[in-house]
C-alpha positions in Angstrom: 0.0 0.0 0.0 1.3 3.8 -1.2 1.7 6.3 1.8 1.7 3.6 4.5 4.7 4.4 5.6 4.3 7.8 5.6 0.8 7.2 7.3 2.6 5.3 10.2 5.8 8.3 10.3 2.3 10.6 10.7 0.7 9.0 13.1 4.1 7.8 15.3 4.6 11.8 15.5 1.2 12.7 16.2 0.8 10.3 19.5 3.9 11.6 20.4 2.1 15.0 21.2 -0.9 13.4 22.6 1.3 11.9 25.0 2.9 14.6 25.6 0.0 16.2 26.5 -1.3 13.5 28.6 2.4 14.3 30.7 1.4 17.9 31.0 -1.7 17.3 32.6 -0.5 14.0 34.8 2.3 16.8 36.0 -0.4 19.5 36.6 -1.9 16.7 38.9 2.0 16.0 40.8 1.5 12.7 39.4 5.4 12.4 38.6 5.8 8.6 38.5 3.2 8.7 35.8 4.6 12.3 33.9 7.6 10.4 33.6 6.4 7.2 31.9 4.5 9.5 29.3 7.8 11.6 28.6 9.7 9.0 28.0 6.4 7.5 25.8 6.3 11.4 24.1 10.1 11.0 23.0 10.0 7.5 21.9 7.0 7.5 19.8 8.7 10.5 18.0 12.2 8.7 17.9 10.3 5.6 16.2 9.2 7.9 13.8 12.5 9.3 13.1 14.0 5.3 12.8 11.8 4.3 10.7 12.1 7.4 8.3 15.5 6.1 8.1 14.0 2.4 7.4 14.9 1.3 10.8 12.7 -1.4 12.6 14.1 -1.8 16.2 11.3 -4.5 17.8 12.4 -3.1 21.8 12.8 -0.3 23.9 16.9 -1.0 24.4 16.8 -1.6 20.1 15.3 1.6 19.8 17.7 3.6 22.2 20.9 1.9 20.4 19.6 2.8 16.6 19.0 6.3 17.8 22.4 6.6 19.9 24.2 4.9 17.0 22.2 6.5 13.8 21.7 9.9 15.6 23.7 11.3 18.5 27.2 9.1 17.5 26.9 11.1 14.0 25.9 14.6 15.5 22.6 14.4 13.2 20.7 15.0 16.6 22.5 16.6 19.6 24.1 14.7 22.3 21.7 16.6 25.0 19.2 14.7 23.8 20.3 11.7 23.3 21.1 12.3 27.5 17.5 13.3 28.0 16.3 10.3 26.1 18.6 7.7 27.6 17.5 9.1 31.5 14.1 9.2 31.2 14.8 5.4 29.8 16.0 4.5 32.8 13.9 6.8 34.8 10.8 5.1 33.2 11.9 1.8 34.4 12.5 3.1 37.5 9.2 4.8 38.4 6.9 2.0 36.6 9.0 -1.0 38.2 10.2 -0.3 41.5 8.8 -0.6 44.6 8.5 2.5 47.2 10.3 4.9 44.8 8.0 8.3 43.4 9.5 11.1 41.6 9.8 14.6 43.0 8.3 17.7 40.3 12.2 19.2 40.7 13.5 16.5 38.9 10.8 15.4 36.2 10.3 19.4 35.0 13.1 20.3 33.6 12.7 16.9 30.8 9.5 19.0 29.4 11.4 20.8 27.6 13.8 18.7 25.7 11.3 16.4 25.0 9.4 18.9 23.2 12.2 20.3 21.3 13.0 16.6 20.4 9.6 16.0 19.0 10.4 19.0 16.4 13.4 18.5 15.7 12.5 14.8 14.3 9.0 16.3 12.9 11.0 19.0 10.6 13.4 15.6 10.1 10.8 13.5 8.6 8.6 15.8 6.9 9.5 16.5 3.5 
């Protein structure tokens, strides 16, 4: 099928945004545990879109963070700063979703809104012809 790979780039970026949206208002609620996971969901929804722009298929979370770390930040095509960004709330995500007795604190989960937005246009002007 014509477009469908487009389509999929199209609608990869899009739920990028509604995720991110969905962290603004978790955050607006001080659920931080929660803000987190949906970051980290904002920025890798947006970096599948950008992998598979560049016919990339990783099938896993740790497939998709080495293809953007090797394809993207190693060769400058992306800045390092966000690869950083990327690769904490990674870990962070894990963190907040797996262990027990841990909860995030709004000083620390803030400051990602930001790069995680800029990431999501940065890989939107990337893919969009």
């Amino acid at each position: 099928m014509k477009g469908s790979k487009e389509d999929l780039i199209k609608y990869r970026l899009q739920r990028a945004k509604d995720t991110y949206e969905d962290a603004q208002i978790l955050a607006e609620r001080q659920k931080w545990n929660s803000t987190v996971n949906r970051l980290y969901y904002s920025a890798f929804y947006a970096v599948m879109a950008l992998l598979l722009h560049s016919d990339l298929s990783p099938t896993t979370h740790n497939g998709t963070q080495s293809n953007f770390s090797e394809h993207f930040i190693k060769t400058g095509r992306i800045p390092i700063k966000f690869g950083k960004s990327y690769s904490q709330l990674f870990a962070w995500r894990l963190k907040g979703d797996y262990d027990d007795l841990f909860d995030f604190e709004e000083e620390k989960v803030l400051p990602y809104f930001e790069p995680v937005k800029q990431l999501i246009g940065l890989i939107e002007e990337m893919v969009t012809v």
